[in-house]
Kinemage of the C-alpha trace (Angstrom):
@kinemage 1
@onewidth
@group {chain A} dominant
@subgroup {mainchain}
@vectorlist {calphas} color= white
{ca unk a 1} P 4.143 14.735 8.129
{ca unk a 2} L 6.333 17.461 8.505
{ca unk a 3} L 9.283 17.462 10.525
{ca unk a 4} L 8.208 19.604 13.192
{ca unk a 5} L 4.808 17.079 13.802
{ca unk a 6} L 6.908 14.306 14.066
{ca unk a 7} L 9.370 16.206 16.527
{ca unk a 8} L 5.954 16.977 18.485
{ca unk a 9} L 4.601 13.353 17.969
{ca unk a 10} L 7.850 12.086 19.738
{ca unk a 11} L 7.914 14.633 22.110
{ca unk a 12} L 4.544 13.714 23.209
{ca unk a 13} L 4.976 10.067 23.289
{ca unk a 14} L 8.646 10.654 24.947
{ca unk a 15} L 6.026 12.144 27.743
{ca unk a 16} L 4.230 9.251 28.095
{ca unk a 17} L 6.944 6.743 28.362
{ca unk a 18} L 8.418 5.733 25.240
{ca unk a 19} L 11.595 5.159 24.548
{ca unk a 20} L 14.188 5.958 22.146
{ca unk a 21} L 14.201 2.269 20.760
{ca unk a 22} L 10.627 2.503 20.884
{ca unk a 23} L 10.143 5.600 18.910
{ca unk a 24} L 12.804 3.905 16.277
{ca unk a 25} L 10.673 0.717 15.908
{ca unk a 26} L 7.604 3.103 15.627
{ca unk a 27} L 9.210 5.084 13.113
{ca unk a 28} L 10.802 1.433 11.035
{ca unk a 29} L 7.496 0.023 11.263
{ca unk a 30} L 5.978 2.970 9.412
{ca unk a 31} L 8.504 3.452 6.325
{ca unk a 32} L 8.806 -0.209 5.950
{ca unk a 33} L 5.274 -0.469 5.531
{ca unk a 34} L 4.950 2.590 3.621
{ca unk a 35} L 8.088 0.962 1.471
{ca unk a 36} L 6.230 -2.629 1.148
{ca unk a 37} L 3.051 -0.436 -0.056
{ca unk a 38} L 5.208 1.674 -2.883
{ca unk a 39} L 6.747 -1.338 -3.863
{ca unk a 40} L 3.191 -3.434 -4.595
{ca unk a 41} L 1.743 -0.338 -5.803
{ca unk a 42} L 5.216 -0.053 -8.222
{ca unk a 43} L 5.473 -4.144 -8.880
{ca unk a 44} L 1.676 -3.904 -10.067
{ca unk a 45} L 2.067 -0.858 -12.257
{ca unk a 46} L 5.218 -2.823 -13.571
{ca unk a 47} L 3.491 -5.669 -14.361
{ca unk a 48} L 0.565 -4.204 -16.248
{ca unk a 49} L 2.932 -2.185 -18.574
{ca unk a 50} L 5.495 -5.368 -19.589
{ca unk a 51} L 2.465 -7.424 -20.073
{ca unk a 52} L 1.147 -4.399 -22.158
{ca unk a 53} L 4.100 -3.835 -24.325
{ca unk a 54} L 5.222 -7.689 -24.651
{ca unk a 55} L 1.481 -8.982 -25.836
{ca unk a 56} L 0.501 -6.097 -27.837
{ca unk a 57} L 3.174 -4.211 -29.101
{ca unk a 58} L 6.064 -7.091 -29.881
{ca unk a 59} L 3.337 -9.502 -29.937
{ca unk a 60} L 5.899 -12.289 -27.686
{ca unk a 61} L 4.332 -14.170 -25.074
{ca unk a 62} L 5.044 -12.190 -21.570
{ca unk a 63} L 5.845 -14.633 -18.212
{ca unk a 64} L 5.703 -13.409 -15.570
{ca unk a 65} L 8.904 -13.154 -12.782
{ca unk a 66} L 7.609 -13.233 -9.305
{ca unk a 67} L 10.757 -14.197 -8.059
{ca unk a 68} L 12.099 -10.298 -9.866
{ca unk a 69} L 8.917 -9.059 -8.739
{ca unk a 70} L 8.776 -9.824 -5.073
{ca unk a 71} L 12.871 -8.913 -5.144
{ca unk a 72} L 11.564 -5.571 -5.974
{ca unk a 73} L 8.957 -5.106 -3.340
{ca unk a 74} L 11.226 -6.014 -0.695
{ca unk a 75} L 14.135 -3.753 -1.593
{ca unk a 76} L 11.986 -1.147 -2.427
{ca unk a 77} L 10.348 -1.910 1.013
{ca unk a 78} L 13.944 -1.934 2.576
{ca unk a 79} L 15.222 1.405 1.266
{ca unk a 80} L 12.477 3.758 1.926
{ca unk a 81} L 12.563 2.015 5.587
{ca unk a 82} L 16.716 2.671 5.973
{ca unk a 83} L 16.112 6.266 3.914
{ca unk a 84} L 13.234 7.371 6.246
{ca unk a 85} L 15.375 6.090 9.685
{ca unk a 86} L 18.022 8.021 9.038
{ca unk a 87} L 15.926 11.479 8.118
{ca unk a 88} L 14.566 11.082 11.262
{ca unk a 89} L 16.892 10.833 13.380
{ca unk a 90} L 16.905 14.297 14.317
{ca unk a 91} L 13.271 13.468 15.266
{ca unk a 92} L 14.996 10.774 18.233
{ca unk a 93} L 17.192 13.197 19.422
{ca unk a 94} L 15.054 16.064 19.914
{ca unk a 95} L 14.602 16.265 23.903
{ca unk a 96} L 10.732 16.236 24.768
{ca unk a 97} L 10.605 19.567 26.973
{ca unk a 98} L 12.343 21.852 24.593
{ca unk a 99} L 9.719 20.886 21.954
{ca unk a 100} L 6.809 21.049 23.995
{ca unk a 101} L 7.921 24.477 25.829
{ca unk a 102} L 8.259 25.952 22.536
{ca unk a 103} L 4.302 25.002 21.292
């Protein structure tokens, strides 16, 4: 979304009730899972490729690390939820009337 939606989005549910800490729970629910996603999607395409490369260009056996590989999915999961909070706080501060006077 762009930033003005989501400035509308809160402003909107700011009118019907919600809080701040709501709106922030809202917002770290979404990039986490959007984070968890990348990371599977990532953790998958990682997985193909090394088993790829170790079995049919080195010819080595590949094993596989899902101790690395769920590591990854979690970080990954972790830092587009922390990256995403913070570019939107602007979006928790807005005030609701401003935003909705100005549509």
């Amino acid at each position: 979304m762009t930033r003005f939606q989501r400035v509308y989005e809160a402003a909107i549910f700011r009118t019907l009730g919600a809080t701040t800490r709501k709106l922030a729970g809202m917002l770290a629910f979404e990039y986490g899972l959007l984070g968890v996603l990348a990371g599977l999607i990532a953790a998958a395409g990682a997985s193909v490729l090394a088993w790829s490369l170790s079995r049919k260009l080195l010819n080595i056996p590949w094993v596989a690390a899902p101790g690395t590989t769920l590591a990854g999915v979690v970080l990954t999961g972790l830092l587009v939820l922390v990256v995403g909070v913070v570019a939107s706080l602007e979006v928790l501060r807005q005030k609701p009337l401003s935003t909705l006077r100005s549509e």
